[in-house]
TORKE-397011 format. One record per residue: x, y, z of N, C-alpha, C in turn; residue in one letter. Coordinates in pm, whole numbers, plus 50000, padded with zeros to 5 digits. Layout:
// residues N
XYZXYZXYZa;...
END
This chain:
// residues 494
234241998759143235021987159185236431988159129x;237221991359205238931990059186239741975159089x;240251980058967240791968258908241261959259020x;241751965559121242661952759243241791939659183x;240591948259335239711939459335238761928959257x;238981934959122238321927259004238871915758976x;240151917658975240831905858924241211896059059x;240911898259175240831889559318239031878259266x;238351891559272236701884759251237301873059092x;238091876959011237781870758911238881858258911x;240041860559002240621848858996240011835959097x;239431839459245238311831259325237431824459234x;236631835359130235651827259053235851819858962x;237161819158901237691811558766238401798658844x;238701803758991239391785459051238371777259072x;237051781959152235901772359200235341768359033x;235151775358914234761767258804235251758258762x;236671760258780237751750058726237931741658819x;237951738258936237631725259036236101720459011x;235171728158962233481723158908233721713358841x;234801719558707234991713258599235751697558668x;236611698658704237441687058711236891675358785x;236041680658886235471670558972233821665058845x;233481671658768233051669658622233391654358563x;234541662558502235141656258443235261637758511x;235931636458656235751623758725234531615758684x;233091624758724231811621658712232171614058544x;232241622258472232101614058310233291600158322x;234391603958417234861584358406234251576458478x;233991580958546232841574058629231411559858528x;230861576858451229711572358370230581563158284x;231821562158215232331554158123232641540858181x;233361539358293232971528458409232001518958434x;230861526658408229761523558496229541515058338x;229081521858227228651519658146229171504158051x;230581503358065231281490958114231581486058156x;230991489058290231001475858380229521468558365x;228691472558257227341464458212227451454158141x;229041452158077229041444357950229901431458050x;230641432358134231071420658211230321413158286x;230511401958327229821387658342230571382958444x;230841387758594231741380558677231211378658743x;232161363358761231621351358865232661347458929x;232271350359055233141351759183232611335859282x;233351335659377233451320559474232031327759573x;230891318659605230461323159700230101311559804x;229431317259890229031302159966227611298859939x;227701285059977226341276859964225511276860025x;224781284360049223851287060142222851272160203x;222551266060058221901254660071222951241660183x;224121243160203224781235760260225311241160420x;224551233860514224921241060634226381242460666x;227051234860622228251236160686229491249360610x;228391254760567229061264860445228261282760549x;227591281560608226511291460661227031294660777x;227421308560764228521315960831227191323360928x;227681327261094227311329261153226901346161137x;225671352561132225841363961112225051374861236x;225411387461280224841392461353224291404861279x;222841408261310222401420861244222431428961344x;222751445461348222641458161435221611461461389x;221021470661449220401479561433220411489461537x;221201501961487221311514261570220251519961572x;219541522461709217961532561693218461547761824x;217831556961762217541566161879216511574661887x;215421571461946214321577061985213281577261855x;213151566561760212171559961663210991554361694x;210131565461776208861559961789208181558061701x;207981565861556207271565061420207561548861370x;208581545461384208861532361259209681519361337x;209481519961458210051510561583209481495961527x;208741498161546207611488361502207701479961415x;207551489161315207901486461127209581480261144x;210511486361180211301481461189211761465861238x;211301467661371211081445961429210451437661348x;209281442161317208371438661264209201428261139x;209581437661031210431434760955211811426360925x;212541428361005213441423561049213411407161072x;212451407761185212041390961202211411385061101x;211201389460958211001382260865211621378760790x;213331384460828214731374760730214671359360741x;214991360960630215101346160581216571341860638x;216911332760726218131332560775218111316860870x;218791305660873218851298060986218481307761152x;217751302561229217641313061334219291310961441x;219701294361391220851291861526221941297361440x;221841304061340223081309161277222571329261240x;221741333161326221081347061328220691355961483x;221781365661502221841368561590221271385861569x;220241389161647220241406861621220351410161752x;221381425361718221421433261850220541449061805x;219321452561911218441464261865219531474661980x;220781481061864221551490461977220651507862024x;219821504962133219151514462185219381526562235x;219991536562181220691548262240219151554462304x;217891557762277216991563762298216671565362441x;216231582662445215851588062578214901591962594x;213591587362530212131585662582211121574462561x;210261574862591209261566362626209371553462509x;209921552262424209941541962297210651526562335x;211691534662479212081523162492211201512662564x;210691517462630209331504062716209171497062576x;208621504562462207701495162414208801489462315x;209731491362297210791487462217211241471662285x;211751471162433211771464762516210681451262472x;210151455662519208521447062566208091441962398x;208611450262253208251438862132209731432662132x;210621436362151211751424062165211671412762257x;211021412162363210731399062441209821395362367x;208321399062268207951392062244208741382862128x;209501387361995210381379461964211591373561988x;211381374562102212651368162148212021355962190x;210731354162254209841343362301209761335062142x;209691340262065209371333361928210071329761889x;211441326261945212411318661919213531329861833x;213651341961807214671344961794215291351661877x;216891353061825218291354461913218111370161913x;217421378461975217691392261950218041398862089x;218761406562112218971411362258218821427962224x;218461434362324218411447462345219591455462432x;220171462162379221471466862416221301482562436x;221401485262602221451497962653222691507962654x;223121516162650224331524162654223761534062786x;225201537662919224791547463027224231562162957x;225581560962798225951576862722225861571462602x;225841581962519226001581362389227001581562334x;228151582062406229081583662374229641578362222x;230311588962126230231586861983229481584661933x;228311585361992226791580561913226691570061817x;226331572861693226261555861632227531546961621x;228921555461614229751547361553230091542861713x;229761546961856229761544061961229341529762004x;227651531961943226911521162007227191510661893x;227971509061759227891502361679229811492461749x;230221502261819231271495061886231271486261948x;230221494962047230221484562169229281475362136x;228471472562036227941459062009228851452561945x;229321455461869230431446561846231391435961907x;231191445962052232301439162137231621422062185x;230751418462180229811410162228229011405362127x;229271405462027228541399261870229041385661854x;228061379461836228491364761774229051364061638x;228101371861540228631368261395230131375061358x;230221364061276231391366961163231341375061116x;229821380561029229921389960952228451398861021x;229021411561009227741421161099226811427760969x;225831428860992225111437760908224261443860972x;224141460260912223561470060969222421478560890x;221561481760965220521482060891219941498861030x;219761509160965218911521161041217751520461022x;216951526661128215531526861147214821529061037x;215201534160946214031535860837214301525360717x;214881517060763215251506360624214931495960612x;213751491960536213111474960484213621468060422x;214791458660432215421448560390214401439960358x;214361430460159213561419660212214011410760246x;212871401460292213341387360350214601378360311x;214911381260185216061374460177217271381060149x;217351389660210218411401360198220161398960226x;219611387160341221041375560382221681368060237x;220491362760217220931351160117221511359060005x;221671370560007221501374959802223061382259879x;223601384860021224851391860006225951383960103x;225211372760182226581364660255227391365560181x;226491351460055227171342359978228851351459934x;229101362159908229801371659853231171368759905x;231211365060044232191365260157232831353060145x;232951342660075233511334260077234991338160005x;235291350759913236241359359851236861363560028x;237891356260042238081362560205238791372560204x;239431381860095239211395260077238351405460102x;236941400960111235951410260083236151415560224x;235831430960248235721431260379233881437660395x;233391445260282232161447160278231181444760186x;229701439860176229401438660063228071449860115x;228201458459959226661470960021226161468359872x;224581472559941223531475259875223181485159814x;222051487359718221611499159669220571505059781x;220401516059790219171518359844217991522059767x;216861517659806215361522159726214601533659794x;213911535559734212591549459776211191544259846x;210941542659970209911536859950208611545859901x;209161556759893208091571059955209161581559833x;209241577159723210051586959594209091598059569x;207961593959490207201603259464206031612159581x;206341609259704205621619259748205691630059779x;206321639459733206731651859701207981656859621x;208101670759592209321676059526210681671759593x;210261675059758211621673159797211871655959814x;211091646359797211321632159768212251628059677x;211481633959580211771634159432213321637159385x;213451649259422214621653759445215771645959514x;215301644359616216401634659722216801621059656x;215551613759598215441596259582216831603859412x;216691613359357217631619159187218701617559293x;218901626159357220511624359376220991610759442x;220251606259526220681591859637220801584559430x;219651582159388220161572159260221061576259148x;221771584459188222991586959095223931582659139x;224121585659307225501584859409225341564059355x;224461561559412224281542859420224161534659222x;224181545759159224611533659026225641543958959x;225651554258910227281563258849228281558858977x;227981563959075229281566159143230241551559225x;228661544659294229061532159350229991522259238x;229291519659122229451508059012230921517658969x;230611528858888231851532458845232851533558900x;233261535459055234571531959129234801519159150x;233351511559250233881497359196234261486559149x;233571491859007234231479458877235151480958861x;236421494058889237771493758850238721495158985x;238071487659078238571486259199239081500459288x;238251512359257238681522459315238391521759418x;237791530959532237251533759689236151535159690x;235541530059758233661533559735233861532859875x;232481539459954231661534560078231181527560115x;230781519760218229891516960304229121530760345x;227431525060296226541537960331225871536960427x;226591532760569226191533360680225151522460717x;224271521160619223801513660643223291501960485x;222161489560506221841484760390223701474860348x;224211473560432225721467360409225781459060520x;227201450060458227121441060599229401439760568x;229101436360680230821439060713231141420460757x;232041422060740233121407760789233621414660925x;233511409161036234061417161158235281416361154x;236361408861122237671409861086238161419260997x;237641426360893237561435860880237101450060954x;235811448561008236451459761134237491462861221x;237471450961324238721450261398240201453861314x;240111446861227241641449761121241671468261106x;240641473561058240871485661010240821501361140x;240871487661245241131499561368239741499961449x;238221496061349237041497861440236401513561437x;235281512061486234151523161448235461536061584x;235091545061478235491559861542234521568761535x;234391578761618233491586661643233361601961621x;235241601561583235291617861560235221622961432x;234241616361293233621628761244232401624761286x;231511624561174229701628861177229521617361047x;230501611160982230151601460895231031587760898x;230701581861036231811566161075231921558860980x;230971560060873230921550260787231881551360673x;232231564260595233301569360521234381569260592x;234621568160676235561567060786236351554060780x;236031545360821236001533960850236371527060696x;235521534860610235531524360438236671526060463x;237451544060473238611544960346240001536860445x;240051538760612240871526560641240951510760628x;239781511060563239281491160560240451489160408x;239941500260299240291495960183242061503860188x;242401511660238243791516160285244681504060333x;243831496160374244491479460438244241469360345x;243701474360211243781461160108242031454860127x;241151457460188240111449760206239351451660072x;238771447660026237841445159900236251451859929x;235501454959854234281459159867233621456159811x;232961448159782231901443759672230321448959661x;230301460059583228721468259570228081457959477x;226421459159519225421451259425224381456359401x;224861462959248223201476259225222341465459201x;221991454659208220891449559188219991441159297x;220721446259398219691440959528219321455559581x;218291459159594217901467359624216951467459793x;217721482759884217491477160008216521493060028x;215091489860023213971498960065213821509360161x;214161523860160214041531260261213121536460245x;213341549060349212251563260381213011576960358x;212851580260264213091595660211212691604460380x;213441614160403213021624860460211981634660409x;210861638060447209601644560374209251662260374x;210651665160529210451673960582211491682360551x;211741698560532212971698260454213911706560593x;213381703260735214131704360795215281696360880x;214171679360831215431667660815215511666060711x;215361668960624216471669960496217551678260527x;218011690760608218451700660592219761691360686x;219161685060848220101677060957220601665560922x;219941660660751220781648860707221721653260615x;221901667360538222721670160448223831682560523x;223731684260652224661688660731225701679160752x;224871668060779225781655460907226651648360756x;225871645960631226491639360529227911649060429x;227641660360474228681671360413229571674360540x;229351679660625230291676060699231301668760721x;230541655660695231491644260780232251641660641x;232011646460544232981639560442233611654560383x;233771663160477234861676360470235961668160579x;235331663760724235771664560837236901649760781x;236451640260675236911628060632238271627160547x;237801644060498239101650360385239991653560459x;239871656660555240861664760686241721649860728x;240671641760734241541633960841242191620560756x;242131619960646242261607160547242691607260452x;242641619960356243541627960203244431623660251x;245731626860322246801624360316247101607660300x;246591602760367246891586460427246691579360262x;245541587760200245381582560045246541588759939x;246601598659965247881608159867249341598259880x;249561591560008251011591360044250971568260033x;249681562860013249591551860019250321544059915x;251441534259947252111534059829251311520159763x;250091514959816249491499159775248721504859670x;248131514859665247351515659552247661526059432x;246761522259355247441526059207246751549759171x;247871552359060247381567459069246111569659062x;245451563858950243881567358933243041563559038x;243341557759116242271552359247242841565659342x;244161567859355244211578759447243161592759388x;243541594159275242681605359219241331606459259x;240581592759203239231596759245238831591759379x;239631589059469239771588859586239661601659660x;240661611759618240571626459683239161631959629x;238951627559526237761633859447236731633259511x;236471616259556235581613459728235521620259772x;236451622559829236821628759979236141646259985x;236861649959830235821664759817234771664959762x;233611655259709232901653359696231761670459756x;231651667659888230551674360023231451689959946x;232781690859896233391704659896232491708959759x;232201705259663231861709659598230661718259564x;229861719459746228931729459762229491739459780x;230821745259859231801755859872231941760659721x;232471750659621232481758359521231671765459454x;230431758559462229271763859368228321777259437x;228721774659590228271785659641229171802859606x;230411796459647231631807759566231041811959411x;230781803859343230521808359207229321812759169x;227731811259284226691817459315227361830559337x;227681834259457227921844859503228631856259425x;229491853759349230631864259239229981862959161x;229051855859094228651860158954227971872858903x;227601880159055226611889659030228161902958989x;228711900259081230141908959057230541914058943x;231111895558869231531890258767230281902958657x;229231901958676228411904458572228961920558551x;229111924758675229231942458650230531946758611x;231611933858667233101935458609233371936358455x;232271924158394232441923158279231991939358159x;230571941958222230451958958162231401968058180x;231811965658280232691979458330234531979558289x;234771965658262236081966358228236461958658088x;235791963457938235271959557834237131952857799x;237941955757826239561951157834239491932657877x;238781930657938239011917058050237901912057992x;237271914157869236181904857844236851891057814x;237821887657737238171878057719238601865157843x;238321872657995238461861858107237341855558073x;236271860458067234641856358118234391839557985x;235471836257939235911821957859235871809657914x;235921815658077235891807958169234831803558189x;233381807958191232011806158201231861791858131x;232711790558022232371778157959232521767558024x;233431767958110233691756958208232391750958297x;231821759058308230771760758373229431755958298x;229291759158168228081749158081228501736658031x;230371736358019230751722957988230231714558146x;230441717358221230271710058330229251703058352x;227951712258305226621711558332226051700058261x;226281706058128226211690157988226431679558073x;227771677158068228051663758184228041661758255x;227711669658370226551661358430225191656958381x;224431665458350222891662458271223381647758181x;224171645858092224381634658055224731620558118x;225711621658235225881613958399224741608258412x;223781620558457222631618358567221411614358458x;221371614458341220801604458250221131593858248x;221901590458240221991577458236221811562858387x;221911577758460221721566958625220031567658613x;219271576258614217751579558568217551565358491x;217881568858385217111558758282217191544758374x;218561542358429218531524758457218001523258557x;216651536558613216331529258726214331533458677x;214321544958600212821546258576212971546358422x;213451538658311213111535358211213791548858119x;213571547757975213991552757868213421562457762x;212301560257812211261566157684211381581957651x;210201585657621210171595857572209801605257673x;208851600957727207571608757827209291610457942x;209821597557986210711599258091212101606658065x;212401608957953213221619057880212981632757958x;211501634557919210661648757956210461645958114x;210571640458126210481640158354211531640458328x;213001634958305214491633758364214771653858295x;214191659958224214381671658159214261679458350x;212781684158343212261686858424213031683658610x;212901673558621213661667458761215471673358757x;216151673958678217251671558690218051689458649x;216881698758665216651709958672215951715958753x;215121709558838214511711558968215291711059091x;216231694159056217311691159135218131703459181x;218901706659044219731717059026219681729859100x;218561736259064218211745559118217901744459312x;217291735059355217231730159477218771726959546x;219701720959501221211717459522221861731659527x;221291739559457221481758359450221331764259549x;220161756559607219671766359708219941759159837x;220671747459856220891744259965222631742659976x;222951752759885224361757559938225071765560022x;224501773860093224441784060153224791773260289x;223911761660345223751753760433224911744060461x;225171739860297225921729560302227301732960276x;227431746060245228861756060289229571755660433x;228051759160509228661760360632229071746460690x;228571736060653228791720460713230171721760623x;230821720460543231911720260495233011729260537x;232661741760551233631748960624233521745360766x;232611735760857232821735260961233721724961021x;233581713760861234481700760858236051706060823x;236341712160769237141714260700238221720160798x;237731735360891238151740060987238141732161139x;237521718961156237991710061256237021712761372x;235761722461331235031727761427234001712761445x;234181711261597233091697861630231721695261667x;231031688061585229651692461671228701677161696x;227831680961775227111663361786226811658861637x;226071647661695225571637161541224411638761613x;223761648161466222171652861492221381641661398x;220651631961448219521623761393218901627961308x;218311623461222217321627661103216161619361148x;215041623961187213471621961267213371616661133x;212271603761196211971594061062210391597361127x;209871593660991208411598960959207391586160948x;207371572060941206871564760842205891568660775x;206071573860670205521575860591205791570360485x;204611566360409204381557760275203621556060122x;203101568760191202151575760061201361591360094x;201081591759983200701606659959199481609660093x;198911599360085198151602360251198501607060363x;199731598360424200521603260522200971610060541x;200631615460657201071630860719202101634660807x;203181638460782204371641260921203721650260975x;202941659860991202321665761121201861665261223x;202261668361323202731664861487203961657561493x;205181653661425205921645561499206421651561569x;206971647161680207431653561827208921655361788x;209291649061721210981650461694211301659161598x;210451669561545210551675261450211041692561512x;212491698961512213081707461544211891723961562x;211491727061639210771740361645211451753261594x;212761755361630213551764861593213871770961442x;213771781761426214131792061291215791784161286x;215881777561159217121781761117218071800261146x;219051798561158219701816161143220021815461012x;220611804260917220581801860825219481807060685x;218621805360760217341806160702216821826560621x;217221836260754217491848060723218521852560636x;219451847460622220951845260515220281835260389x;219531829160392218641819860280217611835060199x;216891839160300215991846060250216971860860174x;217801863860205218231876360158219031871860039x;219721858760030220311856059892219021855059794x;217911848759828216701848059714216581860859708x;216371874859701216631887959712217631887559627x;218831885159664220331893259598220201885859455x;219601873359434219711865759320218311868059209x;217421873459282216561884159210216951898759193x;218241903959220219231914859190219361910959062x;220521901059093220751896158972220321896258850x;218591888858869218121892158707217751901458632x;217241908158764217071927158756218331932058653x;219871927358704220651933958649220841931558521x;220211917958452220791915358357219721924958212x;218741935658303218251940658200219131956158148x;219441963158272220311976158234221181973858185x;221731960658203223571955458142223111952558004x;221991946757982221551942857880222971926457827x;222491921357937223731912857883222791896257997x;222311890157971221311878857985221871865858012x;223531866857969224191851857988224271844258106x;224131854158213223751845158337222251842658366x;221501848858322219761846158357219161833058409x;219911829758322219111814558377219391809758514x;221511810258505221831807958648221041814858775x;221051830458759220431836358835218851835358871x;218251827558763216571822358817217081809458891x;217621799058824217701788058946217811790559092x;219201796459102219371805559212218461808259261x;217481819859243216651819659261215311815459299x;215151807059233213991792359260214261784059389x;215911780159375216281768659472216161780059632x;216561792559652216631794859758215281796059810x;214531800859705212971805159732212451792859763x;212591779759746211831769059796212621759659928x;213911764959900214421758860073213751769360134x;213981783960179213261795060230211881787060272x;210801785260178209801789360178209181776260276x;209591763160259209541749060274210411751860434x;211631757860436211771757360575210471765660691x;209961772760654208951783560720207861770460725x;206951763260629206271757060628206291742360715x;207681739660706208161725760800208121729760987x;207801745361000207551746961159206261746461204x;205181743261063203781743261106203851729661197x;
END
């Protein structure tokens, strides 16, 4: 290997550590944030729910497309908000193109006979798909304030009452929820998913919004002031995430956001890790495709203050930070033979530290979002050990994937809004086998998956002739994480 080239491989690999690090670093103000925003006590104007003339008209969405598994579960549910009915309007926005809609149809007349306001709303096209059909209901909504809720999400009954009240701050333009697990522990990849969703919803949500930075609307489990839509321009369709979309012009216009980790709004984990794979495309993507179209508008905004711009862009590259870690997968094996072979340049490889500093803090981060949601002890010490190294290694191995959704956002390349097939599933009993919505096709991905678990078992191979072990570990995660996306994608075509 030609010095050129050494020092190309080694300056690539020393930038992606050092953007690891920094976007790190955010994470730990974040946790300092978060951690004080426990000790404040604010009490904000809300409305009276108990007083009708205070009880703001509200409309619920619900975007569905082709949810035969949890259609059901969904109405079902729904009509058990606690809400005045002459002040509760739902629209079921129906994009779906098979047989679900008859029966979708036919349980909305029956509650609609039962006295509630719910209408069923057809589209010719899909046009923009959710942030489409979330338009055009709009256009024809009674309420003041909309709230949206996707097919796999159990709001309870009083899910109104615990986030109107909020809106009487006529600033606010959104108030969102946490989301829950209904289905956490039924497998690794649950497990996994419910670790990262509860880090993003108490580090990241609480710590931007206690110091009034930018947070999201997470598509769903939130409810909007429609004057705030309309104000911020209204649902757009051209990335893959309307909802990041939409936040960062709402709050670009001054609108307020008010997150509440303590109402908690019940979902459905993906079980399968080939919708796991079409929900962490569409969620990395759209917040590459979000960086493209919105960094600037935040860089150049003269209403808000430097540190909100900062971890604002930090948002925005959030989904990039699989690019990096994949970059720094990939050269390390390089890195390893550069370092034997050019005993002069040992003193770059200083840089590596960046890389275990990083790690610490996170592991320390993602402790502390852990503990405030499954306790403190000892035993859960030893699960948050375990999980948050399983994570790791899994987040390893689904970089390769979530590279390409980022370089596809990034480069402006367009593609539909691919659904994530809901399962209802609710316990270890339940079986996703047979769902009809479940993709038949080999990833190509998947052959590029299988040969890095290969190149990253190179790796550890190498670290015995080099006799030099400092990457080992990296190189087993590596290892592990590709070998169980690999292995789990092959198994999800049974």
């Amino acid at each position: 290997m030609g010095l050129t080239i050494a020092f190309i491989i080694i300056a690539i690999y020393s930038t992606a550590l050092i953007l690891i690090f920094f976007y790190s670093l955010a994470q730990l103000n974040l946790l300092i944030n978060y951690l004080g925003n426990k000790k404040q006590n604010e009490e904000a104007p809300k409305f009276n729910l108990l007083d009708p003339k205070e009880i703001p008209l509200v409309t619920i969405q619900l975007p569905i497309y082709n949810e035969e598994y949890v259609m059901e579960r969904l109405l079902d549910n729904i009509s058990k908000i606690e809400y005045p009915k002459s002040k509760l309007e739902i629209q079921v926005l129906d994009d779906s193109t098979d047989d679900t809609v008859i029966d979708t149809a036919k349980r909305i007349q029956e509650l609609k006979n039962a006295g509630l306001d719910i209408h069923h709303i057809r589209r010719e096209n899909r046009q923009g798909f959710k942030a489409g059909a979330l338009k055009e209901g709009l256009e024809v909504a009674k309420g003041e304030f909309i709230a949206i809720f996707d097919a796999d999400f159990l709001p309870e009954s009083d899910w109104l009452k615990k986030t109107v009240p909020y809106f009487k701050d006529e600033e606010i333009g959104v108030v969102q929820t946490r989301w829950g697990h209904i289905n956490r522990d039924y497998s690794t990849l649950t497990k996994i998913q419910a670790f990262a969703l509860d880090a993003h919803f108490t580090l990241e949500q609480v710590g931007r919004n206690s110091k009034g930075h930018f947070i999201n609307f997470n598509g769903t489990a939130g409810i909007w002031r429609k004057e705030c839509i309309l104000d911020a321009g209204n649902w757009e369709g051209d990335t893959l995430t309307e909802d990041l979309d939409l936040s960062y012009r709402a709050q670009l216009k001054n609108w307020k956001f008010k997150y509440l980790e303590d109402v908690e709004t019940p979902a459905e984990l993906p079980v399968v890790i080939s919708a796991a794979r079409s929900q962490q495309f569409r969620w990395n993507k759209g917040g590459a495709e979000n960086f493209r179209k919105t960094v600037w508008s935040v860089i150049t905004a003269k209403n808000i203050p430097f540190k909100t711009k900062f971890h604002g862009v930090i948002h925005l590259l959030n989904s990039s930070m699989f690019l990096c870690m994949f970059i720094v997968a990939i050269f390390s094996i390089p890195m390893l033979y550069i370092k034997n072979s050019y005993g002069h340049l040992a003193w770059v490889f200083d840089v590596n530290r960046f890389f275990i500093i990083s790690t610490i803090i996170l592991f320390i981060c993602y402790w502390f979002t852990f503990k405030s949601i499954q306790g403190s002890s000892f035993d859960k010490f030893v699960d948050y050990i375990k999980l948050f190294f399983t994570f790791f290694s899994v987040a390893l191995g689904f970089s390769l994937h979530n590279t390409v959704a980022v370089l596809e956002g990034h480069l402006g390349k367009r593609s539909e809004f691919v659904r994530t097939p809901k399962f209802n599933i609710n316990n270890l009993t339940d079986s996703w086998k047979g769902n009809k919505y479940l993709t038949k096709k080999l990833s190509p991905n998947m052959i590029l998956e299988f040969g890095l678990m290969v190149y990253f078992l190179f790796g550890m191979y190498s670290a015995v002739p080099l006799n030099d072990f400092g990457l080992f570990p990296f190189h087993l995660m590596l290892f592990l994480g590709f070998s169980f996306v690999f292995f789990k994608s092959l198994t999800s075509k049974a």
